[in-house]
C-alpha positions in Angstrom: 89.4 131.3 103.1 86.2 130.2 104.7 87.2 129.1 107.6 88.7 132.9 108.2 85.1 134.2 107.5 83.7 131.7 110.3 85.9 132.7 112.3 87.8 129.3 113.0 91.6 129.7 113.0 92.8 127.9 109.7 95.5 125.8 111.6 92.5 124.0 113.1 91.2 123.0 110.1 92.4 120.7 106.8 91.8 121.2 103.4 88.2 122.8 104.7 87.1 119.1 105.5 88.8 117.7 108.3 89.7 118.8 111.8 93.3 117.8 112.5 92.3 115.5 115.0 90.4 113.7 112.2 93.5 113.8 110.2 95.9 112.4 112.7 93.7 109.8 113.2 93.6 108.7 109.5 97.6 109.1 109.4 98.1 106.7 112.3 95.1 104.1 110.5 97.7 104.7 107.3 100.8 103.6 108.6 98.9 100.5 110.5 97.8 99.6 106.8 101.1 100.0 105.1 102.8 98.3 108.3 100.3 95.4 107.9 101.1 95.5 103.7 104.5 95.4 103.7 106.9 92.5 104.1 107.8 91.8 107.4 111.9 92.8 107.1 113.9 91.9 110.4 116.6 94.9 111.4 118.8 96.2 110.1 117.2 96.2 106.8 114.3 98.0 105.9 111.2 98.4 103.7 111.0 101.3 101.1 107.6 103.1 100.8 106.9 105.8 98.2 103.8 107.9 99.3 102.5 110.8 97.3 100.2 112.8 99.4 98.8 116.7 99.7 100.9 119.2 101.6 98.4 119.5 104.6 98.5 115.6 105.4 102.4 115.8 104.9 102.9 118.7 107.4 100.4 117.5 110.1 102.7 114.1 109.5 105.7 116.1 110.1 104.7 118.4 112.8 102.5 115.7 115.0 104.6 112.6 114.5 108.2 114.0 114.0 108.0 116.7 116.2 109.4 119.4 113.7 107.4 122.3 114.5 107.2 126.1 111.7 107.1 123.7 108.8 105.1 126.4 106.8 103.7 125.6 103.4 105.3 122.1 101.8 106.1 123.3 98.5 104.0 121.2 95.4 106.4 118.3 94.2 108.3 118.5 96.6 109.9 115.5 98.4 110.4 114.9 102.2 112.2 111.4 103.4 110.5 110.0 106.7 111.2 107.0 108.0 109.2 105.1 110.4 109.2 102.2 112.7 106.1 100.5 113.3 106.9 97.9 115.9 104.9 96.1 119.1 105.9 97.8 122.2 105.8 95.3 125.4 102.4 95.3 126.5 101.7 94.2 123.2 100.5 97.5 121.3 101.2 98.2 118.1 103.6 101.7 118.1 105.3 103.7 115.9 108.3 106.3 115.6 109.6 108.6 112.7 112.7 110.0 112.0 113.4 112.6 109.4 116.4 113.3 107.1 116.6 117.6 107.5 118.5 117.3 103.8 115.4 116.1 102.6 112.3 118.0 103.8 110.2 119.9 101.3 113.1 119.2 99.1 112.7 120.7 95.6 116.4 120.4 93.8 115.2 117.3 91.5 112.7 120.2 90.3 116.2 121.7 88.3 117.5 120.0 85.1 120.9 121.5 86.3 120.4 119.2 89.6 118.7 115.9 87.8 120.8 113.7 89.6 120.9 115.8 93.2 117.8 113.0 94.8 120.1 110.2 94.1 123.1 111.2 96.2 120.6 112.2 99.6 
């Protein structure tokens, strides 16, 4: 990897492009644009979203926001469930909080014909 020739660890650095401060900052400028695209749903109910993104934005997403930490690789078509609440704290600023489902992080079973219907039933 270049970034192992240059001698820059290769957790600091995303996709060889992007410093993971760049990319936090782009992931918290995504979920303000999908907050401000979505309809506005009052609790309890909620607002499904289906993102498909590249492994490295998914486990900086994971490990920053979520707070799971040795993630390792996210496996290609895989599927991991997040939920978040983008909401306006009490000074007035926007905020957000994620949740995760364990079940369903870097899940792969819907991968299996013998398991077509396993992503259904988490």
């Amino acid at each position: 990897m270049i970034a192992d020739k240059n001698g820059i660890n290769e957790s600091d650095v995303v996709d060889n492009a992007e410093t993971l401060d760049d990319l936090t900052k782009r992931q918290k400028e995504f979920v303000k644009f999908v907050a401000n695209h979505v309809p506005k749903i009052e609790p309890p109910d909620h607002c499904r979203v289906f993102v498909v993104s590249h492994g490295a934005f998914i486990r900086n997403f994971l490990s920053v926001f979520c707070g799971l930490e040795n993630i390792g690789k996210i496996i290609n078509c895989s599927a991991t469930k997040i939920w978040v609440d983008y909401f306006e704290d009490d000074n007035g600023n926007n905020k957000f909080e994620c949740s995760i489902d364990s079940r369903v992080v870097n899940f792969v079973d819907h991968l299996s014909n013998e398991t077509s219907d396993t992503w259904t039933n988490i």
